[in-house]
N, C-alpha and C positions, 0 to 999 in steps of 0.2 A: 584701893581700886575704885571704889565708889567715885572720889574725885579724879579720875584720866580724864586729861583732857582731848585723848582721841582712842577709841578701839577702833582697830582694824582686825577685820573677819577675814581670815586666811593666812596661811603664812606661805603664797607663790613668791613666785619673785617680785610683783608687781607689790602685794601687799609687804615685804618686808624693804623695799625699799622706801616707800613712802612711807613706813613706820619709823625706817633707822634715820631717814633724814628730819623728817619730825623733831626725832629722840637728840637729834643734832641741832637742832632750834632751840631747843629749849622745850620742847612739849614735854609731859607725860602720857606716853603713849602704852597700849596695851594690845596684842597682839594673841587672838584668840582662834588654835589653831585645832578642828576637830581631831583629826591624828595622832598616832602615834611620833611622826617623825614630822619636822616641817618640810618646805619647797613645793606642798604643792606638784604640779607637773614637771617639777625638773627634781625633785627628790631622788632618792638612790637607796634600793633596797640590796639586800645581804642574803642570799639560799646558797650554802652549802660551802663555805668557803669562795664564790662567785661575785663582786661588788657589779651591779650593774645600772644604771642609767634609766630612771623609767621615761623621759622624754628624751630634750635638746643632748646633741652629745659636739655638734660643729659652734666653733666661737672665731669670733676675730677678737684682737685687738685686747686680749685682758690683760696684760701685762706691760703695752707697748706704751714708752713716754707720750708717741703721739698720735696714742688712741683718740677716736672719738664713740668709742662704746660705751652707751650711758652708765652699764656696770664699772668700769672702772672709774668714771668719774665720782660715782659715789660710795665706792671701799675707798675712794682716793680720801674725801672730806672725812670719812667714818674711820679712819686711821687705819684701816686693814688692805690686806693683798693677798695675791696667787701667785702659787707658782705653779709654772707651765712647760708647756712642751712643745717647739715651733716646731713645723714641716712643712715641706713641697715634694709632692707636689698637696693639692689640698683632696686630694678625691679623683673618681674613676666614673665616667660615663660609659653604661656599657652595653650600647644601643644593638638591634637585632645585624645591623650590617660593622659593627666593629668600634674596638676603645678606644675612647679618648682620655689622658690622662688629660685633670684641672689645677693649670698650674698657675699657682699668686703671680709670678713673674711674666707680666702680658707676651711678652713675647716668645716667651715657648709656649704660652696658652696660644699665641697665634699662628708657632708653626706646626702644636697639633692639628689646627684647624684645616690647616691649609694641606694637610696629607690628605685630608677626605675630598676637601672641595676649596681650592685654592681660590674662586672668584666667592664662595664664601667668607673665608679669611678677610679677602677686602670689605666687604658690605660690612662683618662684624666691626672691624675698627672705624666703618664710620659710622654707625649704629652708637657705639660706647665714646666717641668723639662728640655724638650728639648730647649723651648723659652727664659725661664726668663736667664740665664747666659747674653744672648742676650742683654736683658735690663738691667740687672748689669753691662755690659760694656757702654752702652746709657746712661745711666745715670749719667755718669760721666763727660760728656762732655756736657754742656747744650746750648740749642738753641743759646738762647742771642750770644754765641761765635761765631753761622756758617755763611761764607758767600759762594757764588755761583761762586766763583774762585779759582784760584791757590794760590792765598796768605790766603787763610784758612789752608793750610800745614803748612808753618812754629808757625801761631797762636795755632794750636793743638800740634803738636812735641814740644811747649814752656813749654806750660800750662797743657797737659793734654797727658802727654805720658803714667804717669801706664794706664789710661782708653785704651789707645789706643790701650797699648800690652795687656789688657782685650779682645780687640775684636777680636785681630789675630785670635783665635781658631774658632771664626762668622762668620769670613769672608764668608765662604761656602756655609750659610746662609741668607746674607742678602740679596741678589736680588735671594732668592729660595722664592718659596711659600708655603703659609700655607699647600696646600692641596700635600705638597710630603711631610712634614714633620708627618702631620695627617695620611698619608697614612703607613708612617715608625710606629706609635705609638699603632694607634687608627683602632682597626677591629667592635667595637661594631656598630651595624649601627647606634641607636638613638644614642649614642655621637656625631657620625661622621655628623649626622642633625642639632645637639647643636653649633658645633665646623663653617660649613657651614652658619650658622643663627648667629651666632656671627661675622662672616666676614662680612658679608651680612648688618648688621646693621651697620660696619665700614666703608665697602669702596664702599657697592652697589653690590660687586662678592661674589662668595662663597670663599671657602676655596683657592679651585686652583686657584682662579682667582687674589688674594690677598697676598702681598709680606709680609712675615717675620715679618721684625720687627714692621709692626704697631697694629699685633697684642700681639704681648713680651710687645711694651710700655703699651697696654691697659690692659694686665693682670699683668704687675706689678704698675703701679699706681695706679689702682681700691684697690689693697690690699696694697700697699703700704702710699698712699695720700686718699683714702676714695673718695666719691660721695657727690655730694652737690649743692645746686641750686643758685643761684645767688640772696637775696632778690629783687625786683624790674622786674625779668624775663632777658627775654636777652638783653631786652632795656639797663639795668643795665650797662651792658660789653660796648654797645657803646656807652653809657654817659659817661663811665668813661676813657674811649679810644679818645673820645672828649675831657674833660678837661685836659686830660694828653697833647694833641695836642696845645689845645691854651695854655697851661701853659707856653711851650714851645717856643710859638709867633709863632704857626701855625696857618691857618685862615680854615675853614669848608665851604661853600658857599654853602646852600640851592637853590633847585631849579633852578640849573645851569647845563645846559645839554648843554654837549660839541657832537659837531657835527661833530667833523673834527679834527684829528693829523694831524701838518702841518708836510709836511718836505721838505727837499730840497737836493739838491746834494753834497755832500761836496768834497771842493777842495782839502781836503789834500789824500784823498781816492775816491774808485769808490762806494764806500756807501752812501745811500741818509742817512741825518741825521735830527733829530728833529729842530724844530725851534718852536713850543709853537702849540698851539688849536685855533680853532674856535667857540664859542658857538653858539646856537640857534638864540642867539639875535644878529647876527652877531658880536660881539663883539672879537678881537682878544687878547688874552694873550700868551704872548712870556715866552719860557722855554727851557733852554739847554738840561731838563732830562725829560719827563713825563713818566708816571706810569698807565699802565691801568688795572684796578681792573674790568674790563670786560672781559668776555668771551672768552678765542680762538677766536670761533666763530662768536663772538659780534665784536672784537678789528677788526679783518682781512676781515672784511667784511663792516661792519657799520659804522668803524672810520678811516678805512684807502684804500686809492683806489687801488685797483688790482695792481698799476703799480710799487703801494709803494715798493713791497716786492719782491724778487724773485723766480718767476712763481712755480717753486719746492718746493722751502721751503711752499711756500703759500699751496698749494693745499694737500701738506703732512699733512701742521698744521689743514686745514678745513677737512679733513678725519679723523681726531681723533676720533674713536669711544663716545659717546655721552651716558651718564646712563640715565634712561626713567626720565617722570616728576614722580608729584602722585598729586594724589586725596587730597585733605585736609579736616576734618570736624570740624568745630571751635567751641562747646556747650556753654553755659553758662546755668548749671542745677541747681536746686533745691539740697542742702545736705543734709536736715534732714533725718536720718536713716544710713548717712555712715561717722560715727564718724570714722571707723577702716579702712576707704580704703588709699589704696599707693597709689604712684604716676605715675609710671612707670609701663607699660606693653606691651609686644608683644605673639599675637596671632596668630597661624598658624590656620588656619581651617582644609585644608585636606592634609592632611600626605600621598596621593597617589599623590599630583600635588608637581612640586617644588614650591622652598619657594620664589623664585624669579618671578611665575607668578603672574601678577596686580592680585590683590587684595585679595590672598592668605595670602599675610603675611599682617598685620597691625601693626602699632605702635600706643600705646595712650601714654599722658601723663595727667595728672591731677596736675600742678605745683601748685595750690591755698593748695593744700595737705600743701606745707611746708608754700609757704607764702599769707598768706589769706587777704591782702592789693588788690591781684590780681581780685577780686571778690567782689562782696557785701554782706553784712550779708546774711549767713545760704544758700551762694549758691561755687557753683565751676565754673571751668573753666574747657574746656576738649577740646586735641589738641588731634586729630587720622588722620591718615595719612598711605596712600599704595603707593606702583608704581601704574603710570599709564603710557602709550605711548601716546604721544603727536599726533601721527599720527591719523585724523578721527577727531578732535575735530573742529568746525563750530559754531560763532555766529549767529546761525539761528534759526527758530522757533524751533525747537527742544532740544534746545539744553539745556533748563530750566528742561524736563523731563529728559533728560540725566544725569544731575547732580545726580539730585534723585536717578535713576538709579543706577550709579556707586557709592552714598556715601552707597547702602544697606550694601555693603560688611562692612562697619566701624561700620553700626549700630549692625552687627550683633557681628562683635568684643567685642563693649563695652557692648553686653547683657553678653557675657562671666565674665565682672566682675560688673557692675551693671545692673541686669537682667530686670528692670522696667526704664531702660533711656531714652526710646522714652517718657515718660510719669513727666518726669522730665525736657523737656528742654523746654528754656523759651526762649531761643534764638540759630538760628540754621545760621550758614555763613559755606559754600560750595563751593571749590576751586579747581580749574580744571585747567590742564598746561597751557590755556589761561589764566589764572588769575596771572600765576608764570611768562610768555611771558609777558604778560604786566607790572605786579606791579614790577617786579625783572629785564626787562630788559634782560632776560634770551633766548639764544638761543632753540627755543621749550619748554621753560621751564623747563632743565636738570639742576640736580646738578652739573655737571662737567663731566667729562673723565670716559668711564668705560673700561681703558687699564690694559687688565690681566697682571700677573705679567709672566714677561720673554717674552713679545708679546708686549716690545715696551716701551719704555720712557717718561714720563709724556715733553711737554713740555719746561719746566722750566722760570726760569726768564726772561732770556737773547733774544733778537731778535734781526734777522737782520741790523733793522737798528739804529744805531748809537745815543746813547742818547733815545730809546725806552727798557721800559723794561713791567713784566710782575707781576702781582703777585694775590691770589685767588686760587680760588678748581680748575682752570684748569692747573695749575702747579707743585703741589703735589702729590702727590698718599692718598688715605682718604677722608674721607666726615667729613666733623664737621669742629667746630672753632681751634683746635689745626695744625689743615694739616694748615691751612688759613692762619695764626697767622705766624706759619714760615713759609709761605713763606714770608709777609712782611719783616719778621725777615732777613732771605739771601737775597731780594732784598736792604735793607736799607743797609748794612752791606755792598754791595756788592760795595756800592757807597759810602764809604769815606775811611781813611787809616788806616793799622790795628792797629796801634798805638790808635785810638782814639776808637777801638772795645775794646781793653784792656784797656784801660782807665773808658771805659763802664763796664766791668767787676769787676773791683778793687774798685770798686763801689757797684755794685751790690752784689756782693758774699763777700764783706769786712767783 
């Protein structure tokens, strides 16, 4: 272990794919994960016969030949796969004046639309007329190829120039936001709420807050690659991101909490540089490169000491505005009587508050909908989830009715699609940003960065110092496994020669 030639700290999705792709270069990589189980925020816990989901449970494209889900490009190279479960429609909007079912097939997506507000309907398709050329240029050019340097120019001008001079005309657009382009399109107000709550479920911002193209990729995959769930849950993704790794001659290490990035000064420069971790158990492992699949705020704080980095840079990175925690409600109910229920649903309650204060909007999912392994006979599973702010939360005596408290807001959500669910559950788990702080290791418990678009750079792989790099939801712009996924993708990539990324490709897309 002593000679790895890369640890990576974490085992999310971010850090296990830039480990397994590594492990696919040829590195010796080492993968040190403090937990009991790996994945990080998309892991999946076990109480009582119940498998449930502790994040991401919606996916596009894991399965499909002509995904462009950075996930499946890289089980694709790592020799592994999922199996899945397609559906439409993909989800339920279930707003204070009436539902909208969300279907991959635009055009019954449009003639939901147009039941509420038919001169909506229009503005929506020239709104998404505006986006999608966006991702006909994106999608020609696939993750698996990008890395986080200048020697990703000549890889793309090689391989993928029509894509390229596709985007010329995007340019204008790609570091624009959703909400100037909605603003050019879209005057109806309830679209302009739909178009807002569709961001909002991407990246954590509304519309304005939210750059271009991640929402173009979401609306041409969803219609173009379809929805589908992972059989197994999201455990699935990180077992299968594990075997891909040890296929590899990667190594996973449970229960290894690194406490410390060493580094030291190097001689050929005034940059201090890597020289391997510390663990818990005092134990040292030496590494040219490490990898921290921790937080911003986790990495520059918890794993490295003030003096590590320089004072600027530091203080810049720990200001990164911070997206709130939330509340979790975990069920396992009783199913008789709801043969016909979906899986997917988001609930606004009041249409006079935004959709962005705690516990206005809710998300459920019910993933046993598609694969009922998830559950025991004749029961379900049900993950609902809001923002909440971390700030005010106290392991004290109070703080057991506080749960209660703040899950009302979920209960009241899932009376919206099963109206007698208080009265169904047989088993109730209650999850609050201390729960996300501790079990996730999570600064407050945030999903990551909430940097609007045009107000600032996610940022990215690369750090100051020398053989340090970065990868996870604080480097990206998005929320979910796809933003995560690449970033491992550009951090792995970033660190061997392009010759051997194209070698990876001629492979993959042969």
């Amino acid at each position: 272990m002593d000679n790895s030639n890369v640890i990576v700290i974490g085992s999310g999705i971010g850090g296990l794919t830039a480990a397994g792709l590594l492990a696919r270069y040829g590195k010796q990589v080492i993968v040190c994960e403090s937990h009991t189980i790996a994945g990080g925020a998309a892991h999946n816990f076990r109480r009582r016969g119940f498998e449930f989901d502790s994040g991401p449970s919606f996916y596009c494209g894991l399965t499909s030949a002509r995904s462009l889900n950075p996930i499946k490009q890289v089980l694709d190279v790592l020799g592994e796969s999922l199996e899945s479960v397609s559906y439409d429609p993909l989800g339920h909007y279930h707003f204070p004046e009436g539902t909208v079912a969300v279907y991959c097939d635009t055009f019954a997506y449009h003639n939901q639309i147009s039941k509420i507000t038919p001169q909506g309907a229009e503005e929506l398709k020239l709104f998404e007329q505006r986006l999608l050329p966006l991702y006909e240029a994106m999608k020609g050019i696939p993750t698996l190829a990008l890395r986080a340097d200048w020697q990703l120019v000549p890889i793309v001008l090689k391989r993928y120039l029509p894509s390229l001079w596709k985007m010329v005309p995007n340019f204008p657009i790609i570091q624009q936001s959703v909400g100037k382009i909605m603003d050019a399109t879209v005057q109806d107000p309830w679209v302009r709420r739909l178009i807002d709550l569709e961001c909002f479920l991407l990246s954590g911002l509304k519309a304005h807050g939210t750059i271009a193209p991640e929402i173009a990729f979401m609306l041409g995959e969803r219609s173009r690659s379809g929805v589908e769930y992972p059989v197994g849950g999201s455990g699935a993704i990180v077992n299968a991101l594990v075997r891909g790794l040890e296929r590899w001659g990667g190594k996973l290490l449970l229960n290894c909490h690194v406490e410390q990035i060493l580094v030291e000064k190097s001689f050929a420069n005034s940059r201090n540089k890597v020289v391997g971790v510390r663990l818990k158990s005092g134990e040292i492992l030496k590494a040219s490169v490490v990898i921290s699949n921790a937080s911003v705020w986790d990495t520059y704080t918890q794993l490295l000491h003030p003096e590590d980095l320089p004072s600027s840079y530091r203080q810049a990175a720990l200001n990164t505005p911070a997206i709130n925690s939330f509340m979790h409600l975990h069920l396992g109910i009783k199913a008789s009587g709801l043969e016909n229920l979906t899986g997917h649903h988001v609930v606004v309650h009041d249409a006079s508050k935004d959709i962005t204060v705690p516990g206005n909007t809710c998300m459920v999912s019910i993933p046993s909908v598609w694969d009922t392994t998830l559950a025991p006979p004749f029961h379900h599973v049900v993950h609902a989830y809001t923002l909440e702010p971390y700030a005010g939360w106290e392991r004290n005596e109070q703080y057991e009715q506080k749960k209660q408290e703040k899950a009302q807001t979920l209960y009241r959500a899932l009376q919206r699609i099963i109206p007698d669910i208080r009265e169904r559950v047989v088993l109730e788990l209650i999850g609050t940003p201390l729960t996300h702080a501790h079990y996730l290791r999570r600064y407050q418990g945030t999903y990551g960065p909430g940097i609007a678009a045009n107000q600032g750079m996610f940022p990215g792989t690369h750090t100051p110092i020398q053989g340090l790099y970065r990868v996870g939801d604080s480097t990206m712009p998005g929320i979910g496994v796809p933003a995560v996924a690449a970033s491992g993708i550009l951090c792995a990539n970033t660190l061997v020669k392009p010759q051997q990324i194209e070698e990876l490709l001629d492979f993959s897309f042969a």
